[in-house]
C-alpha positions in Angstrom: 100.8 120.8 86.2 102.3 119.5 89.6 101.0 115.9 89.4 102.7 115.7 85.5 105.9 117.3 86.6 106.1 114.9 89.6 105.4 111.9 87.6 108.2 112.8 85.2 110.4 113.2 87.8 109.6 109.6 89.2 110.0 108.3 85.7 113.3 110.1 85.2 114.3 109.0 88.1 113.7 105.2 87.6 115.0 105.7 84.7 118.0 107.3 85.7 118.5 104.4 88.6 118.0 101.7 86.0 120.5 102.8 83.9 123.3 102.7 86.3 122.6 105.8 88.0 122.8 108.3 85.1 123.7 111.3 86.2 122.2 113.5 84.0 118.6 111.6 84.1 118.5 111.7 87.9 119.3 115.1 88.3 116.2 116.0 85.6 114.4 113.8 87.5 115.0 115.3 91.8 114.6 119.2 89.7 111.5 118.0 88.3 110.3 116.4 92.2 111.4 119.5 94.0 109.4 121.7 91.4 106.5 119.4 91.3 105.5 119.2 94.9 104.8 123.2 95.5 102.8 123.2 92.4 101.1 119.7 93.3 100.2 121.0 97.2 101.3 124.5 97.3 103.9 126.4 98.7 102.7 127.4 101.9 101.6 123.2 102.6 105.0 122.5 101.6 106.9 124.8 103.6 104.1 123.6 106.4 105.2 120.0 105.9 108.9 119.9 105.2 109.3 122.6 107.9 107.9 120.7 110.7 110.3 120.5 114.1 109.6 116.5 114.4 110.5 115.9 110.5 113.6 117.8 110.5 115.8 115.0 110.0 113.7 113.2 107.7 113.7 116.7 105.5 117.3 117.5 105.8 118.5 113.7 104.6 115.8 114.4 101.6 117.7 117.6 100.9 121.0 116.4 101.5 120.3 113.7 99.1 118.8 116.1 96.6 122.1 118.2 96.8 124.4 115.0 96.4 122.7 113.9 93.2 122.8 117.2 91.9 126.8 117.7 93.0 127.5 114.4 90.9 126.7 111.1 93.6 123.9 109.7 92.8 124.3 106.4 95.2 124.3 107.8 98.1 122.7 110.5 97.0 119.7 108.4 96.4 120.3 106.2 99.4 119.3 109.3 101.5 116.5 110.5 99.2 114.8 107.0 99.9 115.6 107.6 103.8 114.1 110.7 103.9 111.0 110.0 101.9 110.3 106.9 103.8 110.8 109.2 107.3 108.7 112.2 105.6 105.7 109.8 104.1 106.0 106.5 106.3 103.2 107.4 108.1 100.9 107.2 105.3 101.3 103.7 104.3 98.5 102.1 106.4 96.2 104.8 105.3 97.0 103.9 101.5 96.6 100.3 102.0 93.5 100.8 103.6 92.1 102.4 100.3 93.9 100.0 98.3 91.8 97.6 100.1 88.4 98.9 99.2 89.7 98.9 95.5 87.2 97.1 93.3 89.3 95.1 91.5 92.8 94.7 93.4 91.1 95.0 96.9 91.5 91.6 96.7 95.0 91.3 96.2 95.4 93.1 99.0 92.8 92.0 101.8 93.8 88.6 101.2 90.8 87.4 100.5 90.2 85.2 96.9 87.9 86.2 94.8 87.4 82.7 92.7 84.7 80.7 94.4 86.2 77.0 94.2 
């Protein structure tokens, strides 16, 4: 249930961006995010991970950004949001390109290496 009300929240939110910041659509889309991600991990992870002293700030612009969208400004709303996501999850890029790499099919794209023998 949490990784299908997290993906409709993504897709609300693109959605949402892509049509000029629709109010509406982005707000469906951070309620559906901020339910998904207990259900996804669990409550007590979550608290555990957005509660942390050392991603404080990172947390509190992804809230503040949450509560701007919701209030009815979605720019800056979602400026923060990105801000705070980037702050909270940052850390993880290297490990998900590393997987990406070992991939079967786009490994590839990503190691560098060609896969056409010319």
């Amino acid at each position: 249930v949490g990784i299908i009300l997290l993906s409709a929240g993504a897709a609300f939110t693109a959605l949402g961006i892509t049509l000029f910041f629709n109010k509406t659509l982005m707000r469906l889309g951070n309620l559906l995010f901020v339910a998904g991600v207990p259900l996804m991990i669990g409550p007590g992870r979550t608290m555990g991970y957005f509660l942390q002293p050392k991603k404080a700030r990172a947390t509190g612009c992804l809230a503040c950004g949450i509560l701007l969208v919701l209030v009815g400004h979605p720019v800056i709303g979602i400026l923060l949001e990105v801000f705070g996501l980037l702050n909270l999850f940052g850390n993880m890029f290297p490990l998900v390109m590393m997987m990406a790499k070992n991939l079967p099919v786009v490994g590839s794209l990503f190691s560098g290496k060609s896969s056409s023998s010319s």
